[in-house]
N, C-alpha and C positions, 0 to 999 in steps of 0.2 A: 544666015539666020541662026541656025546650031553655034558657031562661034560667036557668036552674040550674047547667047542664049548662056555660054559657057561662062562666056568673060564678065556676065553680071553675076551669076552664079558663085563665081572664084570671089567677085569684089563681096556679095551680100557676108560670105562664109566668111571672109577675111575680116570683113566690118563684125560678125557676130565674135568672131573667137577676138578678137582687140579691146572686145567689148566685155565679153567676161573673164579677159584676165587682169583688165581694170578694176572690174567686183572683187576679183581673187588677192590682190592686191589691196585694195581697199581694204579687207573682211579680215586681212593678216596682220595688214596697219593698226585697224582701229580697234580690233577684237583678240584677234589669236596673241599678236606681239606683247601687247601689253597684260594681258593674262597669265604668256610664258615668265614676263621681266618680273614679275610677281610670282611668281610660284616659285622662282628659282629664290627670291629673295626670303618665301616667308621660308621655306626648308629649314634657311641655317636660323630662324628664329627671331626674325627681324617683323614687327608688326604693323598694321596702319588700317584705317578704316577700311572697308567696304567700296567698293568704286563703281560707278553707275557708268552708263555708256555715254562717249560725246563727253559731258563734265568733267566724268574723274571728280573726283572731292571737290569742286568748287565750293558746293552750299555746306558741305563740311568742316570746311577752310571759314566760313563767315559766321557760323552757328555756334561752332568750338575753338578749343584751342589745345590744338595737339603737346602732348608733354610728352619728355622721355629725350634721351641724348640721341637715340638714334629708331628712328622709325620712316617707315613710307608710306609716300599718300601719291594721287596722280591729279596733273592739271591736265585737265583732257586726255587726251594716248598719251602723255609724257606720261613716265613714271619718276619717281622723286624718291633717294633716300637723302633725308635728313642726318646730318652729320653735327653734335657740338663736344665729343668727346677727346678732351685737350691731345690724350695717344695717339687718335686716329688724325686729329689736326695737325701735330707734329708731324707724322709721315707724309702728310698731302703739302708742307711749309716745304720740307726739304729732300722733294723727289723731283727729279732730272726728269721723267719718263714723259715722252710725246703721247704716251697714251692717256691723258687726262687733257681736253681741250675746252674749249668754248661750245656751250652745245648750237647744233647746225640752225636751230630753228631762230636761233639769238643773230650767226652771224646772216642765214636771208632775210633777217630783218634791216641790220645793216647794211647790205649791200651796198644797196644803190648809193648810199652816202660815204661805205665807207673801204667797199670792195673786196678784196683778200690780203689788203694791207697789214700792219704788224699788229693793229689793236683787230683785226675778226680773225685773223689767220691760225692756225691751229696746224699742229707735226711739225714737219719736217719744211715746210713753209714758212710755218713763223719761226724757225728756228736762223732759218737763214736769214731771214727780214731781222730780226734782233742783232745776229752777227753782224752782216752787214752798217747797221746803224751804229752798234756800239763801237764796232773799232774803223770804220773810217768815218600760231602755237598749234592745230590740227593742220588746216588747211593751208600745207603750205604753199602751193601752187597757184596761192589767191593771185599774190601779186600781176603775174601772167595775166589776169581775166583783161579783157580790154577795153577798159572800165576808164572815168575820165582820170581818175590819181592815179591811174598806173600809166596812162600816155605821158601826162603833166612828169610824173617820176623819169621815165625813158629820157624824154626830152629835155631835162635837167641834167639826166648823167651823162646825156652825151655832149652837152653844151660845156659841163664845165670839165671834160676828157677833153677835148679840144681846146679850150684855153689854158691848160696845163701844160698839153704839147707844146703849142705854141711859148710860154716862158720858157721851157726846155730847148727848143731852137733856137732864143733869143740867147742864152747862156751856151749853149754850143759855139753858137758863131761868135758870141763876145770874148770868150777865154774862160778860166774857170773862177771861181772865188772860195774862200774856206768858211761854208754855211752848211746848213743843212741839204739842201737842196743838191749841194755839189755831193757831200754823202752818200744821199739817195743814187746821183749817176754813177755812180762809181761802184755803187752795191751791183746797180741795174749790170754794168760791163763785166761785172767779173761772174755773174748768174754763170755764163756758158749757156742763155738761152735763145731760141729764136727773139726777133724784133718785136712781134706781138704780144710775147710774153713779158721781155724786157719792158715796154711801155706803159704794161699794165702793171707790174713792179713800182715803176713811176708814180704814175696816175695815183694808185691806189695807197700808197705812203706819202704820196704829195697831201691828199683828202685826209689821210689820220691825223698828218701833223696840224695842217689847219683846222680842222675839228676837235685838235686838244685846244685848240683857241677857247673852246668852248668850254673845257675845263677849267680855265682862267677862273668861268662863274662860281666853281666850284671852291677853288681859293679867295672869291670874292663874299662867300656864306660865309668860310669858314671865319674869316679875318671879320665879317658883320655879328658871328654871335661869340667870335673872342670879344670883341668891345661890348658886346652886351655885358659877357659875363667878370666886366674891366672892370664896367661900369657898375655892377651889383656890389661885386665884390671889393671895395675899394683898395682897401688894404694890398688887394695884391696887384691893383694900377701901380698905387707906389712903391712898391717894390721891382718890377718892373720899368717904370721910369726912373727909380736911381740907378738901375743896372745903368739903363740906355745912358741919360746923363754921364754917367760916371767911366763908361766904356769908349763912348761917342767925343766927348768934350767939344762940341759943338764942330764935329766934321761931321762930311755924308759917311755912313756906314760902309766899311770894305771889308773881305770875306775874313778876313784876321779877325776885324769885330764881330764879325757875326757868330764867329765860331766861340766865343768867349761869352756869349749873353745865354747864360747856362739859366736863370729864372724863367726865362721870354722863353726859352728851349721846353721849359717844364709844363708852363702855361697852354703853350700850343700842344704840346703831347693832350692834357689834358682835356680841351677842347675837343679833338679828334677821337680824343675815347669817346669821350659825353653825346657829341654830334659826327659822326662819320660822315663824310661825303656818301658814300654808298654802304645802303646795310646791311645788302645781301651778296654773296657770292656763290655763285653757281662755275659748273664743273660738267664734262660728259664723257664717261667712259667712251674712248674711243674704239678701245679694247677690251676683250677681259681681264677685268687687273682684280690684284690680290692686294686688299686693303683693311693692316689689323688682319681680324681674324674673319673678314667678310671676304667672298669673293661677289664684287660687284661685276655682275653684267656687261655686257656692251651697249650702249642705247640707254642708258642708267642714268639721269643728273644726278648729280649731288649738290647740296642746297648747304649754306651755312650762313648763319642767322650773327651776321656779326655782328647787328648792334644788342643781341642778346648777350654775347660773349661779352662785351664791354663794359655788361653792367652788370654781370654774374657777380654777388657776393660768394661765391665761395672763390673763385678767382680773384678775387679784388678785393674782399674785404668787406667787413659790414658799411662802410659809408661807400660802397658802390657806385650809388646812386647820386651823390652829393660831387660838389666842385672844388675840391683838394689835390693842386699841382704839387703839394708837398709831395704826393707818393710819387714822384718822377724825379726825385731829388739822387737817386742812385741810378737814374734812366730806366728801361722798359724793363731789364731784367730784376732790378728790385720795385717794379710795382708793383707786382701781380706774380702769382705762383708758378702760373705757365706765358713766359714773354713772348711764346708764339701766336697766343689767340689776340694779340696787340697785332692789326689788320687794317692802319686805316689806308693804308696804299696798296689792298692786297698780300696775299702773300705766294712762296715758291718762287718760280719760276717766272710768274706771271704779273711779280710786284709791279707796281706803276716806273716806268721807265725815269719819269719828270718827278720823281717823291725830293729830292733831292732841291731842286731848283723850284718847286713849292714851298719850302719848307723857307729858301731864302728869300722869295719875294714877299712871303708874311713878314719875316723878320725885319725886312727894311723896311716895309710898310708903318710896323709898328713902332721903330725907331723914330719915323718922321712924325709919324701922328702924335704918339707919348711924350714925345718931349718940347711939342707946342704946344698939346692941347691936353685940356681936363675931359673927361666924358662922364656922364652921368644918364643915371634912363630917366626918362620920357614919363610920365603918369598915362600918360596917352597908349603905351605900349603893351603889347597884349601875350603872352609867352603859350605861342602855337607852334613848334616845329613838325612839318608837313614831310614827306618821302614822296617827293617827284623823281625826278632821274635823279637829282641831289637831294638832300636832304637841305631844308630852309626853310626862313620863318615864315608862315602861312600868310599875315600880316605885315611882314617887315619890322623893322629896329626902327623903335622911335627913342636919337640918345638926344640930349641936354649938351652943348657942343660950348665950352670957355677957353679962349683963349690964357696962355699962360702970361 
């Protein structure tokens, strides 16, 4: 009875102290941490509102609007410096250092879809996942609850982990072929990792590549509000379809031509400044690192507002704002003052891998459309561009479609 007596005793104390080192834990999370990330930031002189518990600035963030190149604000426990000053942008475009990643809370959001593949991976992981490919917001424990999207979630990742495997078996035992896929195994074999680790290597760069499928939509905005702006601007369709004309002479386009349609090249720069795929970029000290003359924290985002960069007139010019491919007539370094805040595939280390083979599926696109068809807008058509995961028109492109 004593030992009973003892061994509930043992469990109640164990259950009490697990219990408030959860509070302790908690209380350093949501209060101490992000008090300390802030304190060390305002030192060196760096400023930002006020920040309430749980929120952080959200009704700050919707009431105002924060000015200044470089200040902080918090989205809940995150804390946020704000970054637009071209010096400090230059150093974060062209540093090597694995201590600047994707913040954590972005990539448990991806997980389940997208795992520790080369698009969530961060160090010494995504350094390899890159190698490999190239040369052969509080609560984050939500997902956990046992909730019915978090089983529906489970039961998806591991349905399509298992049909993954399975095409990898199928391509094991058939021989090899020279695709992507065969890349992926060949990254996985030379890891030097266990089997478990190797699969999930797999698995999880099999899910990115398919999921930049979904990228595609992104190339598919971009190519819907070039014809808009084809179709506004007339003058520069035709210009644009005599390049094609005159480069093409009625073949399909090959990478010779493509490389030579230097107006179409201008046109799409221009595009991507005006409407970015994505217009913000975020960043998370993984470390403490020294940036400029700041020392950012570890646990620190860094936030860059690239579709504000893009339409900076003092970067760009008094017609910032306006739809002139002339100013790409010298390419990115004679657009704009600083060629680096020019981001629409990211920048650093972390550029979009596929910017390249984007750039050429617009170009044939626009080869085939321009040089059969006239375009013209719609009266119907309503000019709303919305910031979903892509940026795109709220309404859609309503053009006026003539056969040539």
């Amino acid at each position: 009875m004593e030992l009973e007596l003892v061994l509930v005793n043992i469990s109640v104390t164990t259950l009490w102290l697990g219990f408030i080192a959860l509070i302790i834990r908690l209380f350093d999370a949501l209060i101490l941490k992000p008090k300390r990330l802030r304190s060390r930031l305002q030192k060196q002189g760096i400023q930002g509102p006020p920040s309430s518990f749980l929120l952080g600035n959200l009704r700050d963030l919707k009431k105002t609007r924060l000015k200044g190149s470089t200040f902080m604000f918090s989205m809940g426990n995150t804390q946020i410096l704000h970054l637009s000053s071209p010096e400090l942008l230059k150093e974060i475009s062209t540093s090597t250092s694995l201590d600047y990643g994707r913040p954590p809370f972005l990539q448990k959001a991806v997980e389940p879809l997208l795992g520790q593949g080369i698009v969530a991976a961060n160090g010494a992981l995504w350094a390899n996942q890159r190698k490999s490919l190239l040369l052969n917001s509080i609560w984050k424990g939500s997902r956990y609850l046992p909730i019915k999207i978090n089983r529906e979630t489970r039961r998806l990742e591991k349905e399509i982990r298992t049909l993954i495997l399975k095409v990898v078996k199928e391509r094991e035992e058939g021989g090899s072929e020279q695709d992507l896929l065969q890349m992926i195994l060949e990254g996985a074999k030379s890891s030097h990792s266990g089997q478990d680790a190797k699969n999930r290597f797999i698995v999880d760069n099999c899910k990115n590549i398919y999921l930049s499928g979904y990228e595609t939509s992104a190339v598919t905005v971009t190519a819907t509000l070039t014809l808009m702006l084809l179709a506004l601007y007339t003058e520069w369709q035709e210009k644009v379809r005599e390049e094609i004309l005159e480069i093409c002479r009625g073949e399909l386009p090959n990478a010779d031509m493509l490389l030579k349609m230097k107006t179409l090249t201008m046109v799409i720069n221009e595009v991507l400044r005006l409407y970015l795929p994505v217009s913000l970029m975020t960043r998370e000290a993984l470390e403490d690192i020294k940036l400029g003359d700041i020392n950012v924290p570890k646990g620190v985002n860094l936030w860059i507002m690239v579709v504000t960069l893009h339409q900076d007139p003092n970067i760009w010019g008094p017609d910032a704002d306006e739809f002139n491919p002339e100013r790409f007539a010298s390419g990115v370094t004679g657009a704009c003052k600083f060629a680096h805040v020019y981001m629409p595939f990211g920048t650093g280390s972390h550029t979009c891998l596929g910017q390249y083979f984007a750039m050429a599926e617009l170009k044939i696109l626009f080869a085939l459309l321009l040089s059969n068809f006239r375009f013209s807008l719609s009266p119907r058509y309503k000019h709303s561009p919305s910031m979903n995961l892509n940026m795109e028109p709220q309404y859609g492109v309503d053009l006026l479609i003539r056969k040539l």
